[in-house]
C-alpha positions as CSV (number, residue, x, y, z in Angstrom):
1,X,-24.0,21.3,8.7
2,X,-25.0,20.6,12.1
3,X,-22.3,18.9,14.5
4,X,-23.0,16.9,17.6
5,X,-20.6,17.0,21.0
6,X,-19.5,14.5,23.4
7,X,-16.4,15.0,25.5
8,X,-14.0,13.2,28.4
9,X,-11.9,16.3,29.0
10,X,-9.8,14.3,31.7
11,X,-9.2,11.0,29.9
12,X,-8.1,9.8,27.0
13,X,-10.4,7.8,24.5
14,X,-8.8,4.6,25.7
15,X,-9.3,5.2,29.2
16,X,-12.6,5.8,28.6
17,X,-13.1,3.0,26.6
18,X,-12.1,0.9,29.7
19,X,-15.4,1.9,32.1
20,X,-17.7,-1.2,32.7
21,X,-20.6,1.6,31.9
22,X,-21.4,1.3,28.3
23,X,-23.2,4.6,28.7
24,X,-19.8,6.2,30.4
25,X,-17.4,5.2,27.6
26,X,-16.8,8.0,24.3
27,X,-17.1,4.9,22.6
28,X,-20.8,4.4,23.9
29,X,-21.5,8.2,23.3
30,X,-21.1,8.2,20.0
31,X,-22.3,4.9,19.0
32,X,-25.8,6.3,21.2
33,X,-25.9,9.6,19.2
34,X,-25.4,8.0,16.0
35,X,-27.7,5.8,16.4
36,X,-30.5,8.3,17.7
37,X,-29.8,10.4,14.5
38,X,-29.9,7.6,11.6
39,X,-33.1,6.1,13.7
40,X,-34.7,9.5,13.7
41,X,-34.0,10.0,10.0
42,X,-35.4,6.2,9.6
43,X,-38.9,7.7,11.0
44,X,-38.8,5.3,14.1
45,X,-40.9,7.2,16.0
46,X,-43.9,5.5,17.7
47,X,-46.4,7.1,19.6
48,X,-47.3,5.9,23.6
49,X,-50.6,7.0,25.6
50,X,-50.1,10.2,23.3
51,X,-46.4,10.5,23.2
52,X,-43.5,10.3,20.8
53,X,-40.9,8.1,21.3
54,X,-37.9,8.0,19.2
55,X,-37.7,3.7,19.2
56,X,-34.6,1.3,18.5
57,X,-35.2,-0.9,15.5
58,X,-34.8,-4.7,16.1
59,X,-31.7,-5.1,14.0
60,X,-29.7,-2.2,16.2
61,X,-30.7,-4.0,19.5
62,X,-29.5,-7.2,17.9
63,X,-26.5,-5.3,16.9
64,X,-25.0,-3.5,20.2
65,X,-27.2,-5.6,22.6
66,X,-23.6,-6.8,23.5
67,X,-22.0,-4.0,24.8
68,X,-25.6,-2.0,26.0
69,X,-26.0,-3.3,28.9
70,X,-29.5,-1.6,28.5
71,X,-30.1,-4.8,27.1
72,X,-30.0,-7.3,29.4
73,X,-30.9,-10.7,29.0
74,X,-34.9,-9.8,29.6
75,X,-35.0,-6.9,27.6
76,X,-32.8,-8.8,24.7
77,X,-35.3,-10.5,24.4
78,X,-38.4,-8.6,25.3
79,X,-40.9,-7.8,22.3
80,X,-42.8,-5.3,23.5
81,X,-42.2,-1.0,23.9
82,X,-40.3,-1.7,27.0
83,X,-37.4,-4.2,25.8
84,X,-36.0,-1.4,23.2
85,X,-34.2,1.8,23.8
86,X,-36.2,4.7,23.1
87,X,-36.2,8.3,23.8
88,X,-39.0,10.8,24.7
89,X,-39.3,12.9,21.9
90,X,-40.8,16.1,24.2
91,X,-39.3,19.7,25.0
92,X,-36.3,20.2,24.6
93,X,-35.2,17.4,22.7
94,X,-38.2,17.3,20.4
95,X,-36.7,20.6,19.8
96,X,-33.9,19.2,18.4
97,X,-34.8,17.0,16.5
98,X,-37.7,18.8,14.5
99,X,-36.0,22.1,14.4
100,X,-32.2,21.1,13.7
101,X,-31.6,17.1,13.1
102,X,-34.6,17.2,10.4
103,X,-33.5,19.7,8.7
104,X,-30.0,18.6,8.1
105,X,-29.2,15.8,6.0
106,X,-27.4,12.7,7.6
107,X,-24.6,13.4,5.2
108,X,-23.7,16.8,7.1
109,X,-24.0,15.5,10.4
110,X,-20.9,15.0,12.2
111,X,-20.0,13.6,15.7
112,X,-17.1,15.7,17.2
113,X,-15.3,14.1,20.7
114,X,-13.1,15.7,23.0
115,X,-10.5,13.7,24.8
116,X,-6.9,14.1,26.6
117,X,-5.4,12.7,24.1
118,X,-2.2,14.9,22.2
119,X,-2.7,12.7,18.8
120,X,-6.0,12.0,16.8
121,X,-7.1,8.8,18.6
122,X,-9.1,7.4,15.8
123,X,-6.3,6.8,14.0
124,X,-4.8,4.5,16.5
125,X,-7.0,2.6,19.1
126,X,-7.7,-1.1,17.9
127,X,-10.9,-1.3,15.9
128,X,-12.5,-2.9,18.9
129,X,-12.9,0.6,20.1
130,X,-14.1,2.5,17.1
131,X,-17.9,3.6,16.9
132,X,-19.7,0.6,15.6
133,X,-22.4,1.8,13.1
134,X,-25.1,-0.5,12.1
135,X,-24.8,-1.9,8.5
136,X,-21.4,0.2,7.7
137,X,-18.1,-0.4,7.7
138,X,-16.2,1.9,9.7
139,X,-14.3,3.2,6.7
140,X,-17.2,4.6,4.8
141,X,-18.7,6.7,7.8
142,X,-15.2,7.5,9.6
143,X,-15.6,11.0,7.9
144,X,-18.3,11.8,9.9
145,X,-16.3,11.7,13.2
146,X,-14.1,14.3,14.5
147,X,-11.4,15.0,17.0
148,X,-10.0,17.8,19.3
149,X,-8.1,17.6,21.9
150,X,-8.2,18.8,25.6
151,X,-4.4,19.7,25.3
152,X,-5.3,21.9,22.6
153,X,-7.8,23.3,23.7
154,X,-6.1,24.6,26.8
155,X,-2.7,26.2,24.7
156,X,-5.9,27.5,22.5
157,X,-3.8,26.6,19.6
158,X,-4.3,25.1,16.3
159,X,-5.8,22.2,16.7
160,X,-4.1,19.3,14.7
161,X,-6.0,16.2,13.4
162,X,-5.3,12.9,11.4
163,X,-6.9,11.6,8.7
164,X,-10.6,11.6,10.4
165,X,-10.0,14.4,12.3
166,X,-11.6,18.3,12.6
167,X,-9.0,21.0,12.2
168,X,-9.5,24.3,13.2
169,X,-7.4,27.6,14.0
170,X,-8.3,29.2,17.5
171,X,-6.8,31.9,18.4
172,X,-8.6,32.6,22.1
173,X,-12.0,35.0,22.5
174,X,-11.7,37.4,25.4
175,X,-15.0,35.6,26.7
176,X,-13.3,32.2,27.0
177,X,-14.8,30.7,24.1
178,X,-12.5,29.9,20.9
179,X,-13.0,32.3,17.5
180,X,-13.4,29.8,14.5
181,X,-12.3,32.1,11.5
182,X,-11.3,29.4,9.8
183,X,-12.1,25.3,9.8
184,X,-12.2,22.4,7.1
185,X,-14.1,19.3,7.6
186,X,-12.4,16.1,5.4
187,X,-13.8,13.0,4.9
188,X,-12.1,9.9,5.5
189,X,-9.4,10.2,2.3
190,X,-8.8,13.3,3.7
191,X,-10.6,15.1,0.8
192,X,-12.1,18.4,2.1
193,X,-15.7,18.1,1.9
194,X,-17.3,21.6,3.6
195,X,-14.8,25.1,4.1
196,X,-16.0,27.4,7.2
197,X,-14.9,30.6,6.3
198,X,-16.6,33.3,8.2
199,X,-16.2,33.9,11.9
200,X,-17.8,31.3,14.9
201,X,-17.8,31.0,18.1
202,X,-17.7,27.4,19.9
């Protein structure tokens, strides 16, 4: 299981849903690291002058070039390397992605957001707002997205979660991180689909 992090520790989803930046907004955060992942797993990788690039696919710039302002109305429409988002697969992040992402099926991938909201916030914001993932409805890959809040996190409490949601019990580490003995990921019926048993840190 491999589980990737965005958070807005002082806002809640909705208010960051509201930044004109596309890149700024949870909303945009996830939609961007969903998209690198399922693009990666694709093999969309091209190679430039000697280097791999990780390369949006026509149909996912057709797709979001309405809210990614990366796409503009010249790259919208651009055909070559330079009108499609693409990410330099070197260091670090080739890292990533050939030692973790590559090694863990999309199905056990999840996309974890902290916010300042006090209830699960995918359960409630209009569907405007929800991660739009190309060629699925939001139903069939809501599983995949998880929820814990900045409230919580400070009382270092149990963290509660709705239907889409990632519960865990935290009881606080002397080093300031939070002790996972115990955490369930469900899917989108609420079905548990993976049981954490041993000990974590996050």
């Amino acid at each position: 299981m491999m589980m990737l992090i965005e958070g807005k520790f002082n806002e809640t989803y909705s208010e960051s849903c509201k930044n004109e930046k596309y890149n700024s907004t949870i909303q945009g955060q996830l939609e961007r690291r969903w998209r690198a992942v399922s693009l990666y797993k694709n093999g969309s990788i091209k190679e430039v002058n000697g280097v791999p690039y990780l390369i949006e696919a026509e149909e996912y710039r057709g797709f979001y070039k309405d809210k990614d302002v990366f796409y503009n109305s010249e790259r919208a429409s651009a055909n070559d390397f330079h009108g499609f988002r693409r990410l330099k697969l070197v260091e670090g992040v080739k890292r990533l992605f050939d030692d973790y992402i590559s090694k863990c099926d999309l199905n056990n991938i999840y996309f974890l957001c902290i916010t300042a909201d006090k209830e699960p916030p995918f359960d409630s914001v209009s569907e405007l707002l929800l991660p739009r993932i190309f060629n699925h409805r939001w139903d069939s890959v809501a599983g995949h997205f998880c929820w814990k809040g900045t409230p919580e996190i400070e009382k270092c409490g149990c963290v509660q979660h709705g239907l889409y949601g990632y519960g865990i019990a935290s009881p606080k580490c002397p080093f300031g991180h939070f002790v996972k003995p115990k955490a369930v990921i469900r899917d989108h019926e609420g079905t548990v689909r993976i049981k954490i048993l041993e000990d974590r840190v996050i």
